[in-house]
ZAVEXLUM-383545 format. One record per residue (C-alpha): residue in three letters; x, y, z. Coordinates in nm, 4 decimals. Example, Ala and Ser with C-alpha at 12.3 -4.5 7.8 and 13.67 -1.06 7.14 Angstrom:
# ZAVEXLUM-383545
(fise "ALA", (1.2300, -0.4500, 0.7800))
(fise "SER", (1.3670, -0.1060, 0.7140))
# end
This chain:
# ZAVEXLUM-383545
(fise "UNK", (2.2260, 7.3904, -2.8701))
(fise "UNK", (2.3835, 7.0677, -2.7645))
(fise "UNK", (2.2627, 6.7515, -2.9622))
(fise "UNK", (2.1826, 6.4389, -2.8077))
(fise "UNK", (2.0525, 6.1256, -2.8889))
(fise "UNK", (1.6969, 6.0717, -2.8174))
(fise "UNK", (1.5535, 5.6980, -2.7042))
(fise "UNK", (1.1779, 5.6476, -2.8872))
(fise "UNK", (0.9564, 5.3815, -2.7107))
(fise "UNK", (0.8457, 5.0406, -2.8359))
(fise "UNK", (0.5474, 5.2582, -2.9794))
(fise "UNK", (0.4850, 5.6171, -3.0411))
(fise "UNK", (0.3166, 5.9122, -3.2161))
(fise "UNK", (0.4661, 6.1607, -3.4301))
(fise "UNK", (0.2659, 6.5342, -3.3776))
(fise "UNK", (0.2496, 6.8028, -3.5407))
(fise "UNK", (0.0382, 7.1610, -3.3635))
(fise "UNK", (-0.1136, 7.3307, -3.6992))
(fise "UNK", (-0.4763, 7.2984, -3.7389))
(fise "UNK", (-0.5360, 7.2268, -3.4171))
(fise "UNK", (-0.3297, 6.9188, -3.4225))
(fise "UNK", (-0.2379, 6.6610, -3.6731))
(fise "UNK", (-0.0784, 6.2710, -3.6079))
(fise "UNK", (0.1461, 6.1282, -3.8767))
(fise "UNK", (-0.0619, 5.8358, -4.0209))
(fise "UNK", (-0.0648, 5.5468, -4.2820))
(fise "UNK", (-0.3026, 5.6660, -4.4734))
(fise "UNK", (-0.4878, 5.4418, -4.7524))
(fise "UNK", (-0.6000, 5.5817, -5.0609))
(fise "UNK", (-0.6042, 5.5160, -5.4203))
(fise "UNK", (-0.3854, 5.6660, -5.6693))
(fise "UNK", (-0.0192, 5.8399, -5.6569))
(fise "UNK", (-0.0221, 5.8136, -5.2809))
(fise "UNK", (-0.1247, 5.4504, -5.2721))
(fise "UNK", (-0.0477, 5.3945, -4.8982))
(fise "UNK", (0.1015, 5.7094, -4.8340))
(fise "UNK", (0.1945, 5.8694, -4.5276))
(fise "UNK", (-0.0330, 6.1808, -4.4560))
(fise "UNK", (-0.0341, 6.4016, -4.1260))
(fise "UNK", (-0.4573, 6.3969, -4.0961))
(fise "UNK", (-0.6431, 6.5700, -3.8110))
(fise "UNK", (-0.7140, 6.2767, -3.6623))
(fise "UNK", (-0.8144, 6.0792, -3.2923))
(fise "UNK", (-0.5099, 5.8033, -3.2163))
(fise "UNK", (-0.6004, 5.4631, -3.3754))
(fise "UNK", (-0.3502, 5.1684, -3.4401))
(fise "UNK", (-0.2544, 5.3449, -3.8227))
(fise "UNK", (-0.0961, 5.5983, -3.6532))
(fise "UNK", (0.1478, 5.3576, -3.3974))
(fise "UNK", (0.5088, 5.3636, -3.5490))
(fise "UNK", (0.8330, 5.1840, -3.3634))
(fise "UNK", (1.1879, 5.2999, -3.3954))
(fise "UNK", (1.3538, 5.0355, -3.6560))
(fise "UNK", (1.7187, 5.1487, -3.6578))
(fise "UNK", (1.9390, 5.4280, -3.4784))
(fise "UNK", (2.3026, 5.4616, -3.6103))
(fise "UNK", (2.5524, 5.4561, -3.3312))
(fise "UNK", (2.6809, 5.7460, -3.1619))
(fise "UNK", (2.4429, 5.9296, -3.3607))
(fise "UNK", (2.1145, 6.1367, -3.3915))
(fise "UNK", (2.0376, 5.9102, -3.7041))
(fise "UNK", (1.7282, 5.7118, -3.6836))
(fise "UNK", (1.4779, 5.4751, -3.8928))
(fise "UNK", (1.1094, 5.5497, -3.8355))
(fise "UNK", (0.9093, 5.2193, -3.9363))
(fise "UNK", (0.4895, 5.2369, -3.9325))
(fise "UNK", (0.2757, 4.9487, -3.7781))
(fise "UNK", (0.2071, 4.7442, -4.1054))
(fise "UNK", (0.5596, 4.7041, -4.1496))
(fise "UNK", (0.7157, 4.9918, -4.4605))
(fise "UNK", (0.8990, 5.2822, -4.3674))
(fise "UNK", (0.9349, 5.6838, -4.4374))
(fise "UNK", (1.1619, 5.7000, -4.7192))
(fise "UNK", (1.2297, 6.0424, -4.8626))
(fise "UNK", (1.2231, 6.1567, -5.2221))
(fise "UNK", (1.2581, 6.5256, -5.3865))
(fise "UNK", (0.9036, 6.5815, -5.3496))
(fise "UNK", (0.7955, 6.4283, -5.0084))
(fise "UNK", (0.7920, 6.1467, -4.7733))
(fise "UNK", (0.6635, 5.8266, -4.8854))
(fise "UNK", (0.6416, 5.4459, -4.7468))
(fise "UNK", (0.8989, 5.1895, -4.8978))
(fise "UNK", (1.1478, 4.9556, -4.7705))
(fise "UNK", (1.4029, 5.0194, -4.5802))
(fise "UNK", (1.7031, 5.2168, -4.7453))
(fise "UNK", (1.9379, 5.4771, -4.6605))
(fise "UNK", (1.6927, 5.7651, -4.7410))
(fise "UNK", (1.4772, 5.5914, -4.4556))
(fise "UNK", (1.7177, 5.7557, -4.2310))
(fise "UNK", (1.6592, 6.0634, -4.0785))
(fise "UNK", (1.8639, 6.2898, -3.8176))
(fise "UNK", (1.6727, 6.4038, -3.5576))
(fise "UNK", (1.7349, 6.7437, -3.4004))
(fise "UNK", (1.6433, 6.8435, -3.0622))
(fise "UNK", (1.4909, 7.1983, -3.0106))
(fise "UNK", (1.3245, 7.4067, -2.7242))
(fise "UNK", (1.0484, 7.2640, -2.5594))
(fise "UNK", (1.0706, 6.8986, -2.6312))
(fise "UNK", (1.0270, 6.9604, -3.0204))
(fise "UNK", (1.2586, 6.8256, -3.2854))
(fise "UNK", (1.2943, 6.8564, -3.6654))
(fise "UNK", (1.3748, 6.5778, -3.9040))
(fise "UNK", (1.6552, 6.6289, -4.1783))
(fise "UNK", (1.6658, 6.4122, -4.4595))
(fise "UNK", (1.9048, 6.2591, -4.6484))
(fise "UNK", (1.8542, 6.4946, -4.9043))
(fise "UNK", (1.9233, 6.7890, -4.6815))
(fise "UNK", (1.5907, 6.9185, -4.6322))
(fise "UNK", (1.3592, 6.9072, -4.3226))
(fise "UNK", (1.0176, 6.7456, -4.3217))
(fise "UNK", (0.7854, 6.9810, -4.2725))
(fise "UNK", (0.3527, 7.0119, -4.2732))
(fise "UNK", (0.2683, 7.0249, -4.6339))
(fise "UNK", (-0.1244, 7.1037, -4.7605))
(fise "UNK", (-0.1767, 7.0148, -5.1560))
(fise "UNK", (-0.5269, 6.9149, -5.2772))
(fise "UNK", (-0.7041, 6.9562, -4.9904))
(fise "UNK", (-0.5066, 6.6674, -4.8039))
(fise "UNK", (-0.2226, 6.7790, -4.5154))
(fise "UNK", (0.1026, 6.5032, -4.5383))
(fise "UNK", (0.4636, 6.5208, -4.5144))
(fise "UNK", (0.7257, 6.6917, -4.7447))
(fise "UNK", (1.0857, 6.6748, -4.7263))
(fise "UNK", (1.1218, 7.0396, -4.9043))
(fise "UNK", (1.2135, 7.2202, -4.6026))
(fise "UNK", (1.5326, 7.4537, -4.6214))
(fise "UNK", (1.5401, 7.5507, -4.2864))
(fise "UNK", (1.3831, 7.4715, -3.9121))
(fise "UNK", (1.0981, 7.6742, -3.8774))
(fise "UNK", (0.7444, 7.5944, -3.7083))
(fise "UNK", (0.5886, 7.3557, -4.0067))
(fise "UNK", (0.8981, 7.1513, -3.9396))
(fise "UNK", (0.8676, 7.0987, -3.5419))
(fise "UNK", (0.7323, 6.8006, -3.4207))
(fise "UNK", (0.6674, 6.6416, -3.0825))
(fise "UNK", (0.6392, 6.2880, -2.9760))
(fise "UNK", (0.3827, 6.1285, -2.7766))
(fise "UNK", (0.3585, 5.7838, -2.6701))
(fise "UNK", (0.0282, 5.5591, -2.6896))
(fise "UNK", (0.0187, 5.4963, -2.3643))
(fise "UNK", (-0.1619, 5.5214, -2.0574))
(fise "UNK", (0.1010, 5.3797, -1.7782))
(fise "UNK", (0.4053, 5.2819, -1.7617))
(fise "UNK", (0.6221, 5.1257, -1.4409))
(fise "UNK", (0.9739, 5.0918, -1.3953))
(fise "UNK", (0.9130, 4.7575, -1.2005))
(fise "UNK", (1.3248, 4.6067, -1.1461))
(fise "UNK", (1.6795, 4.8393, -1.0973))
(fise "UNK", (1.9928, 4.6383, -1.0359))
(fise "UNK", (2.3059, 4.8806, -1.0035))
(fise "UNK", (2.6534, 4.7443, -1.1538))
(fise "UNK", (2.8584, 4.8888, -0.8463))
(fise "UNK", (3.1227, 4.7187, -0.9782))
(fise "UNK", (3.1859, 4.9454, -1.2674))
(fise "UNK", (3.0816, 5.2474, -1.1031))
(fise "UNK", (3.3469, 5.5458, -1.1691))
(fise "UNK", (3.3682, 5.9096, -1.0589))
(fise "UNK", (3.4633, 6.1725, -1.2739))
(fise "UNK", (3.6360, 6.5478, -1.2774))
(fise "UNK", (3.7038, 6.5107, -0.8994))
(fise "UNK", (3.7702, 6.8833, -0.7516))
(fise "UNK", (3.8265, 7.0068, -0.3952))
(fise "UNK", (3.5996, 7.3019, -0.2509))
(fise "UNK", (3.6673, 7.5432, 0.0673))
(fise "UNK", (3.4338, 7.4769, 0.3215))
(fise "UNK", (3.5148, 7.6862, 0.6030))
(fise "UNK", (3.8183, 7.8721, 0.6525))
(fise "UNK", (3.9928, 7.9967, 1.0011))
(fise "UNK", (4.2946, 8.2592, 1.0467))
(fise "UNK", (4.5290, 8.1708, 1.2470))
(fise "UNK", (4.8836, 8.2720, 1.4606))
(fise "UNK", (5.0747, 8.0914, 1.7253))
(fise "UNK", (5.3321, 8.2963, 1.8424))
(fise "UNK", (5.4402, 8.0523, 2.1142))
(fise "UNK", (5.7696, 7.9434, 2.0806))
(fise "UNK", (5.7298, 7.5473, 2.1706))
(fise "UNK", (5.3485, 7.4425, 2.2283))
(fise "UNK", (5.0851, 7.4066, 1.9984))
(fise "UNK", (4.7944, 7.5715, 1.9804))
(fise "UNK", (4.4304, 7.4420, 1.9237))
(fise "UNK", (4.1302, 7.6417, 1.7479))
(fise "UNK", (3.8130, 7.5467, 1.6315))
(fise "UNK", (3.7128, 7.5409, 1.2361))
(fise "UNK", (3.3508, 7.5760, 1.1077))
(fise "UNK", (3.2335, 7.4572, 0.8061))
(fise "UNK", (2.9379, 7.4095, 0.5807))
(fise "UNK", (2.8875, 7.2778, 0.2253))
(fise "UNK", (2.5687, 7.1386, 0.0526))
(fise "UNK", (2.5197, 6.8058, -0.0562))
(fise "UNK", (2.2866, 6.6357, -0.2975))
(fise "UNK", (2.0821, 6.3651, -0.1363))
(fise "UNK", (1.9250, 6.2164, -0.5118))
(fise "UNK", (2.0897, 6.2374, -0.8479))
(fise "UNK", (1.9279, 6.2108, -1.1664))
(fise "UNK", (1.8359, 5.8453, -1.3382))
(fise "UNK", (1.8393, 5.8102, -1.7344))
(fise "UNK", (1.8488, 5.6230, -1.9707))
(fise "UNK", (2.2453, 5.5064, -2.0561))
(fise "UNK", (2.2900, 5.6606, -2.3938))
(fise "UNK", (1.9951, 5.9996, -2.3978))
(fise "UNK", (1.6657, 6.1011, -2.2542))
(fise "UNK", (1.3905, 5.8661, -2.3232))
(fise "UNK", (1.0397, 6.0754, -2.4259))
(fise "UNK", (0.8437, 5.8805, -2.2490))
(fise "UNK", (0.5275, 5.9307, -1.9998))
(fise "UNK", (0.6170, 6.0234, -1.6736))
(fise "UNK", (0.7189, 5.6921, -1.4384))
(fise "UNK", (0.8378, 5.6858, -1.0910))
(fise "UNK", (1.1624, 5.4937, -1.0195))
(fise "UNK", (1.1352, 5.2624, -0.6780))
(fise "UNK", (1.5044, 5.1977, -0.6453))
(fise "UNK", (1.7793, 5.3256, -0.3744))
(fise "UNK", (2.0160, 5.5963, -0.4531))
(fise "UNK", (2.4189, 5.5240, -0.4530))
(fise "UNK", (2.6709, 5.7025, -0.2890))
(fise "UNK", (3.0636, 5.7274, -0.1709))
(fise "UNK", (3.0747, 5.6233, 0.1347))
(fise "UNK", (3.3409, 5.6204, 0.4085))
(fise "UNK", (3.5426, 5.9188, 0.2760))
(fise "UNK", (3.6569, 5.7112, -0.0448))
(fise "UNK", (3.5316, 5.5459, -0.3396))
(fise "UNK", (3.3457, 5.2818, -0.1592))
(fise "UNK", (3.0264, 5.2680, -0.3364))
(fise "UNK", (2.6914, 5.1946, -0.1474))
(fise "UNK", (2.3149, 5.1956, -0.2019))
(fise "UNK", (2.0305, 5.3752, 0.0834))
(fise "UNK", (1.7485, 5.1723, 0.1439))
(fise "UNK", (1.4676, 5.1926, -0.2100))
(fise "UNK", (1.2686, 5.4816, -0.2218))
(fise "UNK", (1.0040, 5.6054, -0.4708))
(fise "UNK", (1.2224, 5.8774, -0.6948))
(fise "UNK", (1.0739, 6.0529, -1.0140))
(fise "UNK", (1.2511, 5.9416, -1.3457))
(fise "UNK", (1.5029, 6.1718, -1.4578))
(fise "UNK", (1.5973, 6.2554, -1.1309))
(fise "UNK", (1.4353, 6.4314, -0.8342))
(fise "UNK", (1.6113, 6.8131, -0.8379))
(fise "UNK", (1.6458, 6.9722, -0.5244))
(fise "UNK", (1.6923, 6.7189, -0.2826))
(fise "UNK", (1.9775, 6.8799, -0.1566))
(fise "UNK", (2.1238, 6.8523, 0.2400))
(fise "UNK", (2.3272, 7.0999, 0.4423))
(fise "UNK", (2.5843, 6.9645, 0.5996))
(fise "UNK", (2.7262, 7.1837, 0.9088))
(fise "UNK", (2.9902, 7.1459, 1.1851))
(fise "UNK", (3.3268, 7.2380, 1.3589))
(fise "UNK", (3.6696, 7.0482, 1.3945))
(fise "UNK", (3.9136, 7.1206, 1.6231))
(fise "UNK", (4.3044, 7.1724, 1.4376))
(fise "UNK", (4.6410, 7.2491, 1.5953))
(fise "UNK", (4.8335, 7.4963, 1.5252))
(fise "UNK", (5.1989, 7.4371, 1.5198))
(fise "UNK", (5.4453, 7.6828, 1.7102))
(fise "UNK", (5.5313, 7.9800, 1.5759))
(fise "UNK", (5.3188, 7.9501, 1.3188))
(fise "UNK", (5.0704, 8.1894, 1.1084))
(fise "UNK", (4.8302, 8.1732, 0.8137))
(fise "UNK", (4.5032, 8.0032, 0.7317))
(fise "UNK", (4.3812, 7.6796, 0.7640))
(fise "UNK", (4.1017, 7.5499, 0.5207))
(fise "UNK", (3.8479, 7.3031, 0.5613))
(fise "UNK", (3.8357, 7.0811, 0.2165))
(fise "UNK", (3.5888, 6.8858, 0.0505))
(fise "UNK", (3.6282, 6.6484, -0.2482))
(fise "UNK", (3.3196, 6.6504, -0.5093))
(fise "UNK", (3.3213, 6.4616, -0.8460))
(fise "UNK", (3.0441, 6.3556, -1.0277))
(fise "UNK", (2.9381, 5.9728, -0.9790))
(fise "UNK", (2.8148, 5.7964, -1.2263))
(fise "UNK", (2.6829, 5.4203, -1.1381))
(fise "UNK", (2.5575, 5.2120, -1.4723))
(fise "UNK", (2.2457, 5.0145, -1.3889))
(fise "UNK", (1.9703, 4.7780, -1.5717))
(fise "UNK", (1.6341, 4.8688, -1.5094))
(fise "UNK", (1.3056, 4.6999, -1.6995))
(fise "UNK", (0.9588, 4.9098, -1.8096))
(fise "UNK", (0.6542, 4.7519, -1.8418))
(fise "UNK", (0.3766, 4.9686, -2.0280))
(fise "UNK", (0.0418, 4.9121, -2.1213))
(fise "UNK", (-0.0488, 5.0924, -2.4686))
(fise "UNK", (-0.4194, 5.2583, -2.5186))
(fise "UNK", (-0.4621, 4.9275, -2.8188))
(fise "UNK", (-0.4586, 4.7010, -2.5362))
(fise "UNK", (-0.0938, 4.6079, -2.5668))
(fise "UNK", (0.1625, 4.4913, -2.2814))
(fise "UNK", (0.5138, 4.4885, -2.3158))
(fise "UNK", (0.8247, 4.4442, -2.0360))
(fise "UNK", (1.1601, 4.5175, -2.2260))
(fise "UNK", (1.4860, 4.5777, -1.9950))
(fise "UNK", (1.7117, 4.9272, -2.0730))
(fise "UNK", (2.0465, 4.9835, -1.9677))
(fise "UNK", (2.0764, 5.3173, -1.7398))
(fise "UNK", (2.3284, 5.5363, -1.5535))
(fise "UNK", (2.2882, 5.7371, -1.2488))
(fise "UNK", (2.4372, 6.0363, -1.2039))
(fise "UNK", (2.4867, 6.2444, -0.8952))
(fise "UNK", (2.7724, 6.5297, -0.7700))
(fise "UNK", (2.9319, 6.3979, -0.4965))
(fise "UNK", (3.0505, 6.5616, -0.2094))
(fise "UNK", (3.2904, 6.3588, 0.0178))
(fise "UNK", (3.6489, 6.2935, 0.1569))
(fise "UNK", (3.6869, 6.5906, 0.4193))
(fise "UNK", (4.0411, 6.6808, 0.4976))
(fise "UNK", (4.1971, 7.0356, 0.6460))
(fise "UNK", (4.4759, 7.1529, 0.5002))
(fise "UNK", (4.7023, 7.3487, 0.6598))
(fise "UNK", (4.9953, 7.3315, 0.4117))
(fise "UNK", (4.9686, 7.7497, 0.3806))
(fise "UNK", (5.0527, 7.8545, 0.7777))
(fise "UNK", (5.4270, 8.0138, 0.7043))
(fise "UNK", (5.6812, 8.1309, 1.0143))
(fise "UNK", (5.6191, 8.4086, 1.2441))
# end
């Protein structure tokens, strides 16, 4: 499986499915575990928010820092609170179903742990398996993507390929004039791309996206934007079109082959800013702006190309 970099909100939940579901919490106690951090079966209250403190560029590697300010630090036994240090950091690793583990710096994977009647984190996992899968869930109840301003300007298109889309055998045996024919040709084009954020998929609550989609236009890389239009977050799959029609091409005397109907496609990909405002379930509201890129396989600049027709 491919590894990518996952964007946490301002605030989230870390979850765990055993016993019928378990939040990682600061949890206060006396003793060894003074301030601990347990995974308790437990309703959502403000000891279990948590905000991303660091993430290591280009990489998976991420701080995770709880709400009254100390971090998970890893040891040879477990997962404890502390400042910040470089066993604070933990690589996240995606898996099926919007799970991920957590390796250490030690190696091991957190995992579920049950000793003395109390359930908490342990980093004393060798392997990936399902006391080690977590989800995340984010304390909110709604969140709006309220502004998107695309950078046109730096818009690009990438791995540009021609297609057939309609082909037509031909032969002109006459000696001086040219012959015409008719070419028909169809090809499918997608109408709405896919919106993210610029550098992974944000695990967020679903959000709707009022913004207007880009797209080559005129034949070339002229980049415009259709009128807004609500659009789901990530991308609305399927909104495809079918393009269909015929084009009338000369065949030269004395001349025999096929003549194809091309079409250009390359992936577009358009940066963009866009800002969230959420309201969180402890009465919280925040507006923070994101950098984005749209994505979308293009399908443009129609030519025929006749460069195969040989002599009779």
């Amino acid at each position: 499986m491919s590894s990518k970099i996952i964007i946490l909100p301002k605030y989230f939940l870390i979850h765990h499915e055993c016993n019928g579901g378990v939040y990682v919490k600061r949890y206060n106690s006396t003793g060894a575990y003074e301030n601990g951090v347990y995974l308790l079966k437990c309703t959502v209250d403000d000891a279990c928010y948590m905000t991303l403190n660091e993430q290591q560029e280009g990489t998976n590697k991420i701080s995770f820092k709880l709400d009254n300010g100390a971090y998970f630090s890893c040891n040879d036994n477990g997962v404890l609170w502390g400042s910040w240090t470089r066993r604070s950091v933990f690589e996240v690793i995606p898996l099926d179903n919007k799970k991920f583990a957590l390796k250490a710096d030690n190696g091991y994977f957190a995992r579920v742990h049950s000793r003395d009647g109390r359930t908490f984190l342990a980093a004393n996992a060798t392997l990936i398996n399902e006391d080690s899968q977590f989800t995340i869930e984010e304390p909110s109840f709604r969140k709006q993507i309220i502004d998107v301003k695309y950078d046109l300007s730096r818009a690009e298109t990438r791995g540009e390929t021609p297609f057939v889309a309609g082909s037509l055998k031909v032969e002109n045996h006459d000696r001086q004039a040219s012959s015409e024919n008719t070419l028909r040709y169809e090809y499918t084009k997608s109408e709405v791309g896919t919106w993210n954020n610029s550098v992974g998929a944000e695990l967020t609550v679903s959000a709707t996206i009022d913004a207007g989609v880009p797209f080559l236009a005129n034949g070339s890389f002229d980049v415009a934007v259709t009128a807004k239009a609500s659009h789901d977050w990530g991308g609305s799959k399927g909104e495809e079109r079918r393009i269909s029609g015929e084009s009338k091409v000369s065949v030269p005397p004395r001349k025999k082959g096929e003549i194809k109907m091309m079409v250009s496609q390359a992936t577009l990909v358009v940066p963009f800013m866009y800002r969230t405002k959420t309201w969180y379930k402890n009465g919280q509201e925040i507006e923070k702006d994101e950098p984005g890129k749209y994505v979308n396989l293009e399908s443009y600049n129609m030519y025929v190309n006749n460069s195969e027709l040989v002599d009779i």
